[in-house]
Kinemage of the C-alpha trace (Angstrom):
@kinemage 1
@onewidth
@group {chain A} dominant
@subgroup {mainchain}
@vectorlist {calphas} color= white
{ca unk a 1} P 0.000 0.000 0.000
{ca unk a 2} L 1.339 3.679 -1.041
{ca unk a 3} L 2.107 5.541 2.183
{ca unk a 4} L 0.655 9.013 1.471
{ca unk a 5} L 3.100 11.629 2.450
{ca unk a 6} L 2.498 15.480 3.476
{ca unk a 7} L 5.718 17.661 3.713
{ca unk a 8} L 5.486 20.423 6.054
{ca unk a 9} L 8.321 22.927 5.699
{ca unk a 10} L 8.275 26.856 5.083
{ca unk a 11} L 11.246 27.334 3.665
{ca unk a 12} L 10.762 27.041 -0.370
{ca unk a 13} L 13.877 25.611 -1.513
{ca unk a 14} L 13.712 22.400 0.849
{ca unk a 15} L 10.042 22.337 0.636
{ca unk a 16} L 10.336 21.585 -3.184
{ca unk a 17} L 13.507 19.236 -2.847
{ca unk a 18} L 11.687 17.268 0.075
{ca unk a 19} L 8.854 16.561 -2.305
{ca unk a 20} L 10.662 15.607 -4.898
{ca unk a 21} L 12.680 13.071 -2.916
{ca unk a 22} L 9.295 11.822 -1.744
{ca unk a 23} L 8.220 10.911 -5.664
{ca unk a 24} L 11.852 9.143 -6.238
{ca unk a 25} L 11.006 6.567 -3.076
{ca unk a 26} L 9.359 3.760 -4.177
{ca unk a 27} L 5.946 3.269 -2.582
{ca unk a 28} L 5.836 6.674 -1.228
{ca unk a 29} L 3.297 9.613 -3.119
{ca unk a 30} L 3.328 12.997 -2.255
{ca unk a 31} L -0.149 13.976 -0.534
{ca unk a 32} L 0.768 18.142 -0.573
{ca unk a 33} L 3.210 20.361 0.497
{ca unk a 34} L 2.051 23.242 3.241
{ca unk a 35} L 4.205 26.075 4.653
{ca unk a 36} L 2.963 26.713 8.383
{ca unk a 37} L 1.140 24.911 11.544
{ca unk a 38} L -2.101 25.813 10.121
{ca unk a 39} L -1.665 25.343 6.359
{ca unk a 40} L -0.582 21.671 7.805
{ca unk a 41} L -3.618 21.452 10.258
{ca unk a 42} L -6.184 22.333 7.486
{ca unk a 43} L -4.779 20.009 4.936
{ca unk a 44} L -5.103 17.180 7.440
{ca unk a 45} L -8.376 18.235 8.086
{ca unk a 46} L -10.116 17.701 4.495
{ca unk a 47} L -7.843 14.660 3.979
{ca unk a 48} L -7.654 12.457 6.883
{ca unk a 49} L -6.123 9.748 4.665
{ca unk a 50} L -2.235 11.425 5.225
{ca unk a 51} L -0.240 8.481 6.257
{ca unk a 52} L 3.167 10.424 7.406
{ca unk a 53} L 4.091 13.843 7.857
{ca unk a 54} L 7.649 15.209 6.834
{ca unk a 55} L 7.589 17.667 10.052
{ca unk a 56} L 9.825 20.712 10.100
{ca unk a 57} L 9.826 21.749 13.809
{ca unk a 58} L 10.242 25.549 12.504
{ca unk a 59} L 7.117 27.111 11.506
{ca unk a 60} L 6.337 30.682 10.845
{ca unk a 61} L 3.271 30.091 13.369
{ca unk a 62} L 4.559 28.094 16.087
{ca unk a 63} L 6.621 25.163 16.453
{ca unk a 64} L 6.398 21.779 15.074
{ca unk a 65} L 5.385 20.064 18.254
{ca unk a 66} L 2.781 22.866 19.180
{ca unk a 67} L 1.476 21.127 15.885
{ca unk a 68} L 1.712 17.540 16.607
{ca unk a 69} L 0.395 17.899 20.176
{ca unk a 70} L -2.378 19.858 18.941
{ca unk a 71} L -3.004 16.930 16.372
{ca unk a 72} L -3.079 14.482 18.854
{ca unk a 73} L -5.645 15.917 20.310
{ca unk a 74} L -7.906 16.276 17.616
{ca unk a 75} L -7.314 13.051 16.938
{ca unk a 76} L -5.503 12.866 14.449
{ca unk a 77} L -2.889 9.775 14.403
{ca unk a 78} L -0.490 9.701 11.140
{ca unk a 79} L 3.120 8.902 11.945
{ca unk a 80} L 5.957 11.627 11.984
{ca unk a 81} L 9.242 11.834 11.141
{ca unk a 82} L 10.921 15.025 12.274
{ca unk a 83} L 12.977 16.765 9.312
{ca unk a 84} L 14.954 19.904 10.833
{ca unk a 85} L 18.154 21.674 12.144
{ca unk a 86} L 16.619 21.731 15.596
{ca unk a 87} L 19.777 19.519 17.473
{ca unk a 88} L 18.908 20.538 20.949
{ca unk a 89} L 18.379 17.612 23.224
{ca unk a 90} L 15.558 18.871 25.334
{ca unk a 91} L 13.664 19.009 21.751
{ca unk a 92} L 14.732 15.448 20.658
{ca unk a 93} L 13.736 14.068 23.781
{ca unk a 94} L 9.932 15.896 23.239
{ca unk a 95} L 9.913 15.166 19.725
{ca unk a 96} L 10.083 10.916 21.011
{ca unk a 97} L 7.833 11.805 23.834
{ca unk a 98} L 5.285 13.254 21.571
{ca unk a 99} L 5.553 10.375 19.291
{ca unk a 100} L 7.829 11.375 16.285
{ca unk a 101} L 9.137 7.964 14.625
{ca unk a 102} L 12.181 8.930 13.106
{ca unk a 103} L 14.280 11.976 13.216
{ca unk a 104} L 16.363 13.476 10.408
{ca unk a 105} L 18.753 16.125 10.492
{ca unk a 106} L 19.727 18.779 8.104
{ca unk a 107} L 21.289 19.155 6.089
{ca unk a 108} L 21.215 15.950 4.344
{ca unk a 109} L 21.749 13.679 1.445
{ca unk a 110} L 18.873 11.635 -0.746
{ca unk a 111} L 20.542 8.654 0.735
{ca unk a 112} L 19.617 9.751 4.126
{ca unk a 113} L 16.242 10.846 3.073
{ca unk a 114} L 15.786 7.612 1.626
{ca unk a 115} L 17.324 5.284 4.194
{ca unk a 116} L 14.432 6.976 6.668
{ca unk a 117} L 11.543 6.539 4.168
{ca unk a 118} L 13.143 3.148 3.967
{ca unk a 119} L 12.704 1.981 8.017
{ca unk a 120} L 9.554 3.631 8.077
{ca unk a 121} L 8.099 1.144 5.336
{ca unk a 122} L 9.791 -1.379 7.188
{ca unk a 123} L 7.637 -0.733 9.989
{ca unk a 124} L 4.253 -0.438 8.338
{ca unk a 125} L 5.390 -3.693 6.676
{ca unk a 126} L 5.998 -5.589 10.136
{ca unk a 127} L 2.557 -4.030 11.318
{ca unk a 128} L 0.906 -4.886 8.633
{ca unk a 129} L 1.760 -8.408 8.687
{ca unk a 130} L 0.834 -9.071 12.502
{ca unk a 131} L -2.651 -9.395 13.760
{ca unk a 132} L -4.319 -9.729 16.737
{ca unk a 133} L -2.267 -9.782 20.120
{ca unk a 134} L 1.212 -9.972 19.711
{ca unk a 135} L 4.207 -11.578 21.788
{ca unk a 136} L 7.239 -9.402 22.888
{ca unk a 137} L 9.410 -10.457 20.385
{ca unk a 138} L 6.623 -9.202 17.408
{ca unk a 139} L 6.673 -5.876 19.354
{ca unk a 140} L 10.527 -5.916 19.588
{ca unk a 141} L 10.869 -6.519 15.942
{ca unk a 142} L 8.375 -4.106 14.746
{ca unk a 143} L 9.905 -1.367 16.616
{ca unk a 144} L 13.195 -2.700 15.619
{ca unk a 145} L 13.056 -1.614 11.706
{ca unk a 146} L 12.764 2.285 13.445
{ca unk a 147} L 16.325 1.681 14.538
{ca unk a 148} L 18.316 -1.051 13.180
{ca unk a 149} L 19.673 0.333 9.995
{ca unk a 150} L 21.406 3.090 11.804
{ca unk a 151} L 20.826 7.028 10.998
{ca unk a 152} L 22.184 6.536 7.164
{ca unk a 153} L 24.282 3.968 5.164
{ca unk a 154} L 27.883 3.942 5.799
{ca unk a 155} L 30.076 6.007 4.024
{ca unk a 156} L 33.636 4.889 1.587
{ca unk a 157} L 36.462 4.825 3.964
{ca unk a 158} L 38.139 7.962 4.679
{ca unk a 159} L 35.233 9.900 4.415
{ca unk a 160} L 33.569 11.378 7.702
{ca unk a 161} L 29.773 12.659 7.980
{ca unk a 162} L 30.953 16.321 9.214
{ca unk a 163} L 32.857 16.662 5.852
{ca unk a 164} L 29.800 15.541 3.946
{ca unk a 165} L 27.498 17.678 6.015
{ca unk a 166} L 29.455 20.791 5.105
{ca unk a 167} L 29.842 19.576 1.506
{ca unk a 168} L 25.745 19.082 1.829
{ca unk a 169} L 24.861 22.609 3.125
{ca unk a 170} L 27.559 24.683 0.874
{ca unk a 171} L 25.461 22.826 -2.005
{ca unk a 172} L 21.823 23.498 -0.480
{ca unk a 173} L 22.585 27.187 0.062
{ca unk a 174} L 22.516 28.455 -3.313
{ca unk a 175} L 20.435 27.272 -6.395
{ca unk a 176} L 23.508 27.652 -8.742
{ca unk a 177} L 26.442 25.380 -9.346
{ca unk a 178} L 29.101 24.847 -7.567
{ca unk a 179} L 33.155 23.725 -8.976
{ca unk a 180} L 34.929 21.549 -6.692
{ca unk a 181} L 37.703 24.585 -5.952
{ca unk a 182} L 34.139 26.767 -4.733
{ca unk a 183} L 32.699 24.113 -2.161
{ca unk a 184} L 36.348 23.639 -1.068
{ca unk a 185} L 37.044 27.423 -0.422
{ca unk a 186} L 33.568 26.811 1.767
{ca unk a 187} L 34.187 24.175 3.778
{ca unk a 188} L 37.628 24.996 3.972
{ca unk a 189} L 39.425 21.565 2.267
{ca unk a 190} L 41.293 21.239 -0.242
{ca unk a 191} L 40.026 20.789 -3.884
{ca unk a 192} L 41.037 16.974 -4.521
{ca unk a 193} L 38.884 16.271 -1.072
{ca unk a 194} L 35.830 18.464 -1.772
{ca unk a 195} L 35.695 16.695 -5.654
{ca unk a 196} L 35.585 13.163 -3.785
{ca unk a 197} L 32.575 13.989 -1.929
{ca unk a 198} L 30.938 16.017 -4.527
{ca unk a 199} L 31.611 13.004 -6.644
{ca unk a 200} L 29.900 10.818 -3.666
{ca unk a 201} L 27.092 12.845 -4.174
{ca unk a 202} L 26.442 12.811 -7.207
{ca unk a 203} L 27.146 8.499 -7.511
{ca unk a 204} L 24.182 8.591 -4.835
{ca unk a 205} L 21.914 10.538 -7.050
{ca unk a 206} L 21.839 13.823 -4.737
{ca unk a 207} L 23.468 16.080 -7.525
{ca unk a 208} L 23.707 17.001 -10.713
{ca unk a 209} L 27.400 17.285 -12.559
{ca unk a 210} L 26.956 19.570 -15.614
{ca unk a 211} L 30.593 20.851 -17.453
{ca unk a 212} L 31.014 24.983 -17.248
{ca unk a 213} L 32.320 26.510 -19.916
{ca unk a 214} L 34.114 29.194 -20.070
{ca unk a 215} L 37.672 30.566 -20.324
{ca unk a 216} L 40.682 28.502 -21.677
{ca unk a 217} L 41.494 24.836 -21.361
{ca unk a 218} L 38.885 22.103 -20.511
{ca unk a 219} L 35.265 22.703 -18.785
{ca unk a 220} L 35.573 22.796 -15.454
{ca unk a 221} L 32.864 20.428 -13.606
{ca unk a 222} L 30.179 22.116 -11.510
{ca unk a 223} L 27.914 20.435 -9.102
{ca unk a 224} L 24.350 21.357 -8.079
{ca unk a 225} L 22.069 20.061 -5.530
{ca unk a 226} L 18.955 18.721 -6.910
């Protein structure tokens, strides 16, 4: 069954790439994008059938738990995962309290995006395939496929996620191309390390690579986030 999938986010750039990583998941369909607390509230409320929301916890009109608790008590039960900068862990620990499933911070890669979308079908699967009452070790492997995978898949060796983060945000914050020699003035590494991660990047299906031209010699490579 197609999990139906509402993104809320305000900010327009990673509204638009959320949704379109939603479409490029495999039994995931995008049920709207909304921009605030009460855009998201409405939505839900003339279609119920939302199966997940893509929660930013930064809203123009109050924060993403306000949201969810107020949800809750409506009545309304669709699954969260948590998609935000927010690293604090006073908010963690009320986004888990408050039910969130999953929680993914930015910046990241499709990979990461996908790996989540990816546990949290997991899950639905394992529910769906268990009726009635259940023994501990149903309920332990149910709510296993939130966490066993880890928070994305491993990266090559030599590579840390702090790097790729950087690489990641340099990329997000600008809806131009960037040349290996630009991220790496950004992050502050050197061009032969910023070109393997872009490279990384773009094997994973996060970026485009598109020559530049211009000047003399050959095109240099440029790299933008999709």
């Amino acid at each position: 069954m197609t999990v139906r999938v509402l993104v809320v986010e305000d900010e327009e750039h990673a509204a638009r790439a959320h949704a379109e990583y939603v479409d490029r998941v495999p039994g995931f369909a995008l049920a709207g994008v909304v921009r605030s607390a009460g855009e998201a509230a409405r939505h839900l409320k003339s279609d119920p059938a939302v199966d997940l929301l893509l929660l930013d916890l930064h809203l123009p009109d109050g924060h993403g738990l306000g949201l969810l608790q107020k949800l809750r008590s409506a009545g309304v039960l669709c699954d969260v995962i948590a998609v935000t900068s927010a690293r604090d862990v006073d908010v963690v620990r009320a986004a888990v309290a408050q039910g969130v499933v999953l929680y993914l911070l930015k910046p990241f890669t499709f990979s990461m995006f996908r790996d989540k979308l990816d546990q949290y079908a997991a899950y639905r699967a394992e529910l769906a395939a268990t009726t009635g009452d259940v023994a501990q070790t149903e309920v332990d492997r149910m709510l296993g496929t939130l966490r066993s995978r880890g928070s994305s898949a491993p990266l090559p060796k030599g590579m840390s996620r702090e790097t790729l983060d950087q690489v990641v945000a340099a990329l997000r914050s600008t809806d131009r191309g960037l040349s290996a020699s630009e991220v790496a003035a950004t992050v502050g590494s050197s061009r032969v390390t910023a070109r393997r991660y872009l490279e990384h990047l773009a094997d994973a299906g996060s970026v485009d690579r598109t020559p530049r031209y211009g000047g003399s010699g050959r095109p240099e490579v440029e790299y933008r986030w999709k």
